[in-house]
TIFI-165793 format. One record per residue (C-alpha): residue number from 0; residue in one letter; x, z, y. Coordinates in nm, 3 decimals. Each point is the difference from the previous one (the first is absolute). Last residue first. Layout:
residues N
NUM, A, X, Z, Y
...
This chain:
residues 384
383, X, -0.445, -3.092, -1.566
382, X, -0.266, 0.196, -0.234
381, X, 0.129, 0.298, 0.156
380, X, -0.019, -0.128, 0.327
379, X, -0.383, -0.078, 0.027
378, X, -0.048, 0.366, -0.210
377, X, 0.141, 0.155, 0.298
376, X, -0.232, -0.275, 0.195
375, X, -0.292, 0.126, -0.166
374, X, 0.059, 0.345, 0.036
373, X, 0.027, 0.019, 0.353
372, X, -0.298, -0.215, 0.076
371, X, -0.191, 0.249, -0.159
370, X, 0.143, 0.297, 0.146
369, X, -0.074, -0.187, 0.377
368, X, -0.354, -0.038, -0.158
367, X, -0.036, 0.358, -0.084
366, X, 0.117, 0.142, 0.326
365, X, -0.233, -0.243, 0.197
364, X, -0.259, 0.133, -0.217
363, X, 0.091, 0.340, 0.091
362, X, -0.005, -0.041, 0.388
361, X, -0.312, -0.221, 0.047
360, X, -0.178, 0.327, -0.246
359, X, 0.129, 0.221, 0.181
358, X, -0.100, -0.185, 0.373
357, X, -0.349, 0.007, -0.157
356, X, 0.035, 0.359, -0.143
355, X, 0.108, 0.116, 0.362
354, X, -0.350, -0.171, 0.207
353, X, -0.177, 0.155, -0.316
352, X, 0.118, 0.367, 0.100
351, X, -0.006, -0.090, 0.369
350, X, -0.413, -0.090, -0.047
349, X, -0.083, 0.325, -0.162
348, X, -0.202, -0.044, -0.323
347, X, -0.420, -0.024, -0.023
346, X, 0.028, -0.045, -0.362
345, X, -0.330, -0.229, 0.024
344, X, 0.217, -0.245, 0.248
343, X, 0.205, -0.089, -0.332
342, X, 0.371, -0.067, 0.166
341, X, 0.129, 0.292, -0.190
340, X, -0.107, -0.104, -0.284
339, X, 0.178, -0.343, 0.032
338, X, 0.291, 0.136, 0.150
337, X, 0.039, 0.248, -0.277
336, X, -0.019, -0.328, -0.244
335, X, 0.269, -0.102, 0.206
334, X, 0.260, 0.226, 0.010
333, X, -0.008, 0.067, -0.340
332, X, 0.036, -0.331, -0.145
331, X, 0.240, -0.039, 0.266
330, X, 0.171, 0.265, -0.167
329, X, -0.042, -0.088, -0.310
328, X, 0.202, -0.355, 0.143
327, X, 0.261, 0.224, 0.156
326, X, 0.052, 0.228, -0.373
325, X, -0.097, 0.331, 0.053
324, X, 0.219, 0.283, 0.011
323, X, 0.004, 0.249, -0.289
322, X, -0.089, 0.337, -0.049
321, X, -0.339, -0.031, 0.172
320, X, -0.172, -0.018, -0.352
319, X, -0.104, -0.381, 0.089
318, X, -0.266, -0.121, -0.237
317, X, -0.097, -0.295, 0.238
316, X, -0.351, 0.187, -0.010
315, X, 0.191, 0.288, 0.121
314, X, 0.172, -0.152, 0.246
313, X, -0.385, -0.139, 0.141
312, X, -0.093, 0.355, -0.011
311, X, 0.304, 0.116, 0.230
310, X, -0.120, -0.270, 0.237
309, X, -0.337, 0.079, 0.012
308, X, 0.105, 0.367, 0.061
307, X, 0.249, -0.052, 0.255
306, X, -0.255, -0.288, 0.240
305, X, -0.255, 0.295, -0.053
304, X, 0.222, 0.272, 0.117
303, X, 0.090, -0.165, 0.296
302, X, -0.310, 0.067, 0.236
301, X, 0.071, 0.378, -0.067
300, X, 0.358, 0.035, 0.089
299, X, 0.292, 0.084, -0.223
298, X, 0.154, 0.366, 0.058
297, X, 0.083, -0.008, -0.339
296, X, -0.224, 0.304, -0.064
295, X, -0.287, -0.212, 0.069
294, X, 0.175, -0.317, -0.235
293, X, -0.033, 0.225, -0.269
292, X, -0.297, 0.144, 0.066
291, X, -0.108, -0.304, -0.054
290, X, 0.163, -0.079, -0.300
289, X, -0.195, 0.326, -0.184
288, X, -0.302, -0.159, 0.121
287, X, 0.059, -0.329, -0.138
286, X, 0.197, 0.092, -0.362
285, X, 0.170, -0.364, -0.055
284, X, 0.121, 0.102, -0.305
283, X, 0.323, -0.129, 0.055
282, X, 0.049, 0.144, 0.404
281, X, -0.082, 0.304, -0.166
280, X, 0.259, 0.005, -0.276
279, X, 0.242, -0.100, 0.216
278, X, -0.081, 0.254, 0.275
277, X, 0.021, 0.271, -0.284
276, X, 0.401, -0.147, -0.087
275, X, 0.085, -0.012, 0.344
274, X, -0.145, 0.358, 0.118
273, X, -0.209, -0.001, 0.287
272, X, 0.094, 0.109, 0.343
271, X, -0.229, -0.306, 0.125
270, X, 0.281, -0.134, 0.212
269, X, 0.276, 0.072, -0.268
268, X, -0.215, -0.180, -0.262
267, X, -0.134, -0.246, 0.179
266, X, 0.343, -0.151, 0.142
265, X, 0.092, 0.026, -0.381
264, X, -0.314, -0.169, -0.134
263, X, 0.050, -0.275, 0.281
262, X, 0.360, -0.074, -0.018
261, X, -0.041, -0.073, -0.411
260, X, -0.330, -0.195, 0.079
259, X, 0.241, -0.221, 0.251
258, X, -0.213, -0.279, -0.108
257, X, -0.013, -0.186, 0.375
256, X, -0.355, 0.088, 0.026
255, X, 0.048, 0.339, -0.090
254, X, 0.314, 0.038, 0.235
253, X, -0.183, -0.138, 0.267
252, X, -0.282, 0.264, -0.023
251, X, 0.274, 0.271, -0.032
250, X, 0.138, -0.166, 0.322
249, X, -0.331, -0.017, 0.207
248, X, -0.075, 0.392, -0.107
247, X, 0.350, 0.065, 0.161
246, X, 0.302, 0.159, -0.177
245, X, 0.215, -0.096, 0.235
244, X, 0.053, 0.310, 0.149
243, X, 0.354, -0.023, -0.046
242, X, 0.005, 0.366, -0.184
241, X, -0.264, -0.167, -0.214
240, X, 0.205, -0.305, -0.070
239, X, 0.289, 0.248, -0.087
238, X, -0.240, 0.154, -0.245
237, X, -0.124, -0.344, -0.136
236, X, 0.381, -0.071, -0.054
235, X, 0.127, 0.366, -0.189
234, X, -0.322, -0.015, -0.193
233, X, 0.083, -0.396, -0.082
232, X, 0.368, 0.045, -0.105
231, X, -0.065, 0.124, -0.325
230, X, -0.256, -0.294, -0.125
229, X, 0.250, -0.230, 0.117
228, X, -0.042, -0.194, 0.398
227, X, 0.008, -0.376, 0.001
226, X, -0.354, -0.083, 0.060
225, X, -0.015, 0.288, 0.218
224, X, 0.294, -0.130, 0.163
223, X, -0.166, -0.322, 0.113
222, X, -0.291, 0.197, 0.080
221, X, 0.199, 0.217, 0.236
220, X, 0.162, -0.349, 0.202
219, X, -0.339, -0.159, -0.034
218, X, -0.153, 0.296, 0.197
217, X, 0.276, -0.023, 0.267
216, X, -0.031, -0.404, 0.088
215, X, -0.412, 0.101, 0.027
214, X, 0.070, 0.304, 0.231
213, X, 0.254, -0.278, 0.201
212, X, -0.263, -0.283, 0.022
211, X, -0.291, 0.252, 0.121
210, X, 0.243, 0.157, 0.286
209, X, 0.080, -0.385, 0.062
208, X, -0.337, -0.157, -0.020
207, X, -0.112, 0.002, 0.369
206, X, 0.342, -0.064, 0.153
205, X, -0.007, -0.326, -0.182
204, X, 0.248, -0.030, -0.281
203, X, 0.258, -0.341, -0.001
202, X, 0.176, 0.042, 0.331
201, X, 0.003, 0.422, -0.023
200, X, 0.097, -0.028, -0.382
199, X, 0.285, -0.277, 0.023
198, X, 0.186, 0.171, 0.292
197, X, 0.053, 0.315, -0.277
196, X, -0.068, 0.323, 0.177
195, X, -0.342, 0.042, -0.171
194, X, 0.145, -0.081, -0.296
193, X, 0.218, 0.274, 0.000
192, X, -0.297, 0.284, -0.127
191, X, -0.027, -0.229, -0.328
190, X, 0.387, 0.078, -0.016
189, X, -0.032, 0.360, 0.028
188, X, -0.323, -0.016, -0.265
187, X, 0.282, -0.130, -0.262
186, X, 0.225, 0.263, 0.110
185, X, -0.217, 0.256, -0.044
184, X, -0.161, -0.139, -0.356
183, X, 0.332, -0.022, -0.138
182, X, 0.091, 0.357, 0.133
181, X, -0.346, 0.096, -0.253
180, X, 0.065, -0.173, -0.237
179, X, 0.365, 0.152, -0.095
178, X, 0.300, -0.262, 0.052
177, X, 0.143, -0.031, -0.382
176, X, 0.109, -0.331, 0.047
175, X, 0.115, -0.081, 0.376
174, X, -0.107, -0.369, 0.147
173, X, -0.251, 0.231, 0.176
172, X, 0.312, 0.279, 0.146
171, X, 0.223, -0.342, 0.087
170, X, -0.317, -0.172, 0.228
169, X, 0.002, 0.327, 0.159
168, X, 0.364, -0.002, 0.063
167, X, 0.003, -0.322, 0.144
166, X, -0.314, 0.087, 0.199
165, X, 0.183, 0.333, 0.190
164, X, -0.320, 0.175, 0.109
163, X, 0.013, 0.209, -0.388
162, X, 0.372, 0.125, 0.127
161, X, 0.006, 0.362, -0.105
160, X, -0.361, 0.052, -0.138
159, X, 0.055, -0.251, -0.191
158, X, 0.382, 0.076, -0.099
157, X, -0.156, 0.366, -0.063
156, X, -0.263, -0.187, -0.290
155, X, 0.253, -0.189, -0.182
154, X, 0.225, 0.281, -0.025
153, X, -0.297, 0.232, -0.143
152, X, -0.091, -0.265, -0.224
151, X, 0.377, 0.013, -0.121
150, X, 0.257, -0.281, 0.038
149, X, 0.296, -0.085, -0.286
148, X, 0.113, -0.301, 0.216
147, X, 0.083, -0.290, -0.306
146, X, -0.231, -0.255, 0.228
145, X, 0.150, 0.045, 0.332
144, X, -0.224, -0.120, 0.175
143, X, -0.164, 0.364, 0.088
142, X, 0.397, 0.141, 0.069
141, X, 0.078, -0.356, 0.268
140, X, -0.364, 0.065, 0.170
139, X, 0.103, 0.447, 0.052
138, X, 0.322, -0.160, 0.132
137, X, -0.139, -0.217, 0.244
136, X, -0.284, 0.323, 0.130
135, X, 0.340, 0.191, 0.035
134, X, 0.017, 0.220, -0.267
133, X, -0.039, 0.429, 0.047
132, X, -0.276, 0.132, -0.237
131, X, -0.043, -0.312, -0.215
130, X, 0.352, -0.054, -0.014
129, X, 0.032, 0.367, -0.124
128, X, -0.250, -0.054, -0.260
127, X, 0.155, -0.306, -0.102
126, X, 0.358, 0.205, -0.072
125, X, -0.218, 0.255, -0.196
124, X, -0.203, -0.311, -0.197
123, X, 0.399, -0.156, -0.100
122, X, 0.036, -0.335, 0.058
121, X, 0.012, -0.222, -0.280
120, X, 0.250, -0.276, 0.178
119, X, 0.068, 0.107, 0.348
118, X, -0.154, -0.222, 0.328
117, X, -0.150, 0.337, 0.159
116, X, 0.340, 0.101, -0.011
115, X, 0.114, -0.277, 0.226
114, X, -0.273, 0.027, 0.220
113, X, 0.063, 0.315, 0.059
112, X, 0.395, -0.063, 0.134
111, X, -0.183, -0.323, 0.245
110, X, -0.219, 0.256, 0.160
109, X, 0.258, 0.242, 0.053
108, X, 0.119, 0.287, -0.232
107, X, -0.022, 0.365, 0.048
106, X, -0.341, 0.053, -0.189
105, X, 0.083, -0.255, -0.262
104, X, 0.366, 0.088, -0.058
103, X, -0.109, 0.355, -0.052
102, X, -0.243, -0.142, -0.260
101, X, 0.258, -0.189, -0.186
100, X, 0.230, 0.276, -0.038
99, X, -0.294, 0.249, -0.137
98, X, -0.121, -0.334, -0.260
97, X, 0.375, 0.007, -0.086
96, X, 0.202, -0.288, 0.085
95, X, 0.262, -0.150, -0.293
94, X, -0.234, -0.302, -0.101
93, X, 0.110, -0.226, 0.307
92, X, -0.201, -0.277, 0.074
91, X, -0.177, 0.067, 0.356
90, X, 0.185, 0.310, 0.176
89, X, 0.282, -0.214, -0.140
88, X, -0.062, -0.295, 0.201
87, X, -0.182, 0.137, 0.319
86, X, 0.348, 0.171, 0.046
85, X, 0.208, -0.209, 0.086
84, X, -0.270, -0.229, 0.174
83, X, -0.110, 0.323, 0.223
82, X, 0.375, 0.143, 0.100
81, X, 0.169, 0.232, -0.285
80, X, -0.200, 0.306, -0.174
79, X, -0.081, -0.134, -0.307
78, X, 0.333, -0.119, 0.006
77, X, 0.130, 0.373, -0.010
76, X, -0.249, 0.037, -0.272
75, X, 0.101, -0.325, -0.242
74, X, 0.359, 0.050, 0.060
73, X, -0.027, 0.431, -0.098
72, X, -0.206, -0.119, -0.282
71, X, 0.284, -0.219, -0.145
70, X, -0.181, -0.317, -0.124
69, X, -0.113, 0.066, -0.412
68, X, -0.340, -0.029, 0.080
67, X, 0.028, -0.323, 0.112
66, X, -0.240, -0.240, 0.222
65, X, 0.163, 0.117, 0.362
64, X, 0.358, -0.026, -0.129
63, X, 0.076, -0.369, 0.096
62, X, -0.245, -0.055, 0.314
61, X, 0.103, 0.327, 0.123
60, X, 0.401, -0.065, -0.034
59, X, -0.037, -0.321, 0.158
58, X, -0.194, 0.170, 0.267
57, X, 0.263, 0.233, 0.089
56, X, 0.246, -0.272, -0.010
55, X, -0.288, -0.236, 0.269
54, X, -0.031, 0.317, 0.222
53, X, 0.375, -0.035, 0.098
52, X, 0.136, 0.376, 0.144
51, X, 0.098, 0.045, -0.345
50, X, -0.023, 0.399, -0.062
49, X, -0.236, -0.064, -0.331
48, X, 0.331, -0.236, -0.107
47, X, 0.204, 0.317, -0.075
46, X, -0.281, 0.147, -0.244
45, X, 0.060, -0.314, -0.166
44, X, 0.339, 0.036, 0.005
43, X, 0.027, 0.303, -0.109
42, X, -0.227, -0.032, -0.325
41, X, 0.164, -0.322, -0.078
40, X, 0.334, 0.207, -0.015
39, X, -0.145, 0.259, -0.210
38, X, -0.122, -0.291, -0.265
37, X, 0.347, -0.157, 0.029
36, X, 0.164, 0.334, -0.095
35, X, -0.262, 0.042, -0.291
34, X, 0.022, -0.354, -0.080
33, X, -0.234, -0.263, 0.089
32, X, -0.226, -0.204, -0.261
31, X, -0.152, -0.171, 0.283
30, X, -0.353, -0.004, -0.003
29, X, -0.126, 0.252, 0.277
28, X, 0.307, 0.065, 0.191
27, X, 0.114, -0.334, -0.043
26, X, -0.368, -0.129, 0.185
25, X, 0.093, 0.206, 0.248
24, X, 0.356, -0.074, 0.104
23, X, -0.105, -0.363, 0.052
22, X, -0.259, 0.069, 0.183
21, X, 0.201, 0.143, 0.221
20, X, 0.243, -0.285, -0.048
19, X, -0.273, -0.251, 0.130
18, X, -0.006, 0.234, 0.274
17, X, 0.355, 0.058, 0.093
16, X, -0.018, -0.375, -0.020
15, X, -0.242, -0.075, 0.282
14, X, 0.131, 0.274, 0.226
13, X, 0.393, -0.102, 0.040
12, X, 0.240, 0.205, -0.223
11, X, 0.215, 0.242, 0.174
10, X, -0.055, 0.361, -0.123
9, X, -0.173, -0.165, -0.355
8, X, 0.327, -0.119, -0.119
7, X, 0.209, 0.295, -0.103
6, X, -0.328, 0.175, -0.135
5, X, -0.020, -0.296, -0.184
4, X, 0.308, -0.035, -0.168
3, X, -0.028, 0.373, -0.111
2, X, -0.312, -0.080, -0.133
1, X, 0.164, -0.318, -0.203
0, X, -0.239, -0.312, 0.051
């Protein structure tokens, strides 16, 4: 269609083809091999059609232009601009915002306006800062889906301490790569802490065994990430665990039994103010009175120490340099053979310390068997 014609046309044409034409009009504009007059004329008439008081042309020109970089940046930011699904479109697709344009749009925009942006392909880790800062707990979900987000820690961490109570956004942060330990670990314990809520947990868990039900639900959460945790990440993890004050003398005891020897040297380490690399070495050699002061300046009690030593002996007879995790059937190996000692009346040990390595013990070989079962029918299926 001629611009001239058009502009003739569009005054009185009914909705439904004004907008077609719209659309029209901007595809030309971006393909067409117009003329220089033609080109101008476009130009008008497109900035003509941003006045039409029928959301459905505006849109038509959005749905068109949003995706190009070559759509007339006045369009694209006066449509920016235009009511919610207007503008949702370009605020979404279009490659002509700056990261400065796109944050003003955030902290003036509704709901609906932020979720758009949070929706952008590869977007930008300034523009995700300011979503972190200002988004709508629904908008802060849409940006950690979003797959292509550019997202920094510190990002991932303000949206947490933002909308952490909001579970879809939560369950978004953990499905997150790149989510430090230690906000993993939060969130993971938040969700133990919800059970007790859950209609399941106060027909199914007598009143007696709840508070012992949820510590035990929380300890499996941090060994889980021990497990999981790099060799850089565990200072920064056994710290937070300190500042959590979970570092208990039954947890380090679990963590031994369970193989966490990595968890264990570093949760030693920081308690005992002793380097890593000269704990290491000690906990190797097996060097009795220098490990008991040790576990003194750890803040560990007496009537433990014994159940600690045995078991860092029995590592060490597994040839375990504390560097690496144990393996769930060396660690029943472990767990057991402590148990054993421990159980020897002429050691004289405390009664809760054995009363723990027998639920350990229940615990890891349950672990092992369930890994066991695992493997077999992956290997089952393969073979299929």
């Amino acid at each position: 269609m001629i611009i001239r014609e058009f502009l003739n046309w569009v005054d009185s044409a009914p909705d439904a083809p004004r907008a077609a034409a719209a659309g029209a009009l901007a595809r030309a504009w971006l393909y067409s091999d117009l003329s220089e007059e033609d080109r101008r004329g476009a130009a008008a008439a497109l900035t003509f059609l941003l006045d039409d008081p029928c959301p459905q042309v505006r849109e038509a020109l959005a749905r068109n232009l949003a995706e190009h970089s070559q759509a007339p940046r006045h369009v694209i930011l006066s449509l920016s601009e235009d009511v919610e699904p207007v503008a949702e479109i370009v605020l979404k697709s279009s490659p002509v915002f700056t990261e400065v344009e796109l944050v003003d749009a955030l902290a003036q925009g509704s709901d609906r306006i932020q979720c758009a942006i949070a929706g952008r392909k590869g977007l930008e880790p300034v523009v995700a800062a300011a979503l972190a800062e200002v988004g709508c707990a629904r908008a802060c979900q849409v940006m950690l889906e979003n797959r292509s987000a550019n997202i920094l820690k510190s990002s991932l961490i303000r949206i947490a301490e933002r909308h952490e109570a909001v579970m879809p956004v939560s369950e978004a942060l953990l499905n997150r790569t790149g989510l430090p330990l230690t906000l993993r670990h939060k969130l993971l314990s938040r969700f133990a802490e919800r059970l007790e809520s859950h209609p399941m947990f106060a027909e199914k868990v007598p009143d007696h065994l709840k508070e012992e039900f949820l510590a035990d639900a929380a300890d499996k959460v941090t060994l889980h990430l021990a497990l999981e945790a790099s060799d850089s990440e565990m200072p920064d993890f056994v710290e937070h665990l300190r500042g959590e004050a979970l570092l208990t003398t039954k947890f380090l005891l679990r963590a031994v039994c369970c193989g966490r020897l990595r968890l264990f040297a570093a949760a030693l380490s920081l308690l005992g103010n002793v380097p890593a690399d000269r704990l290491r070495h000690l906990l190797i050699s097996v060097r009795l009175p220098a490990l008991k002061a040790v576990l003194r300046k750890a803040g560990l009690p007496l009537r433990s120490h014994q159940a600690f030593l045995l078991a860092i002996e029995i590592a060490r007879s597994a040839e375990a340099d504390f560097t690496r995790d144990m393996s769930l059937e060396q660690a029943r190996t472990l767990t057991e053979a402590l148990l054993s000692e421990i159980q020897d009346g002429s050691l004289g040990a405390d009664e809760d310390i054995a009363a723990f390595l027998r639920r350990f013990a229940v615990d890891v070989a349950r672990l092992e068997a369930r890994a066991f079962v695992k493997g077999r029918l992956q290997k089952l299926l393969k073979a299929a």
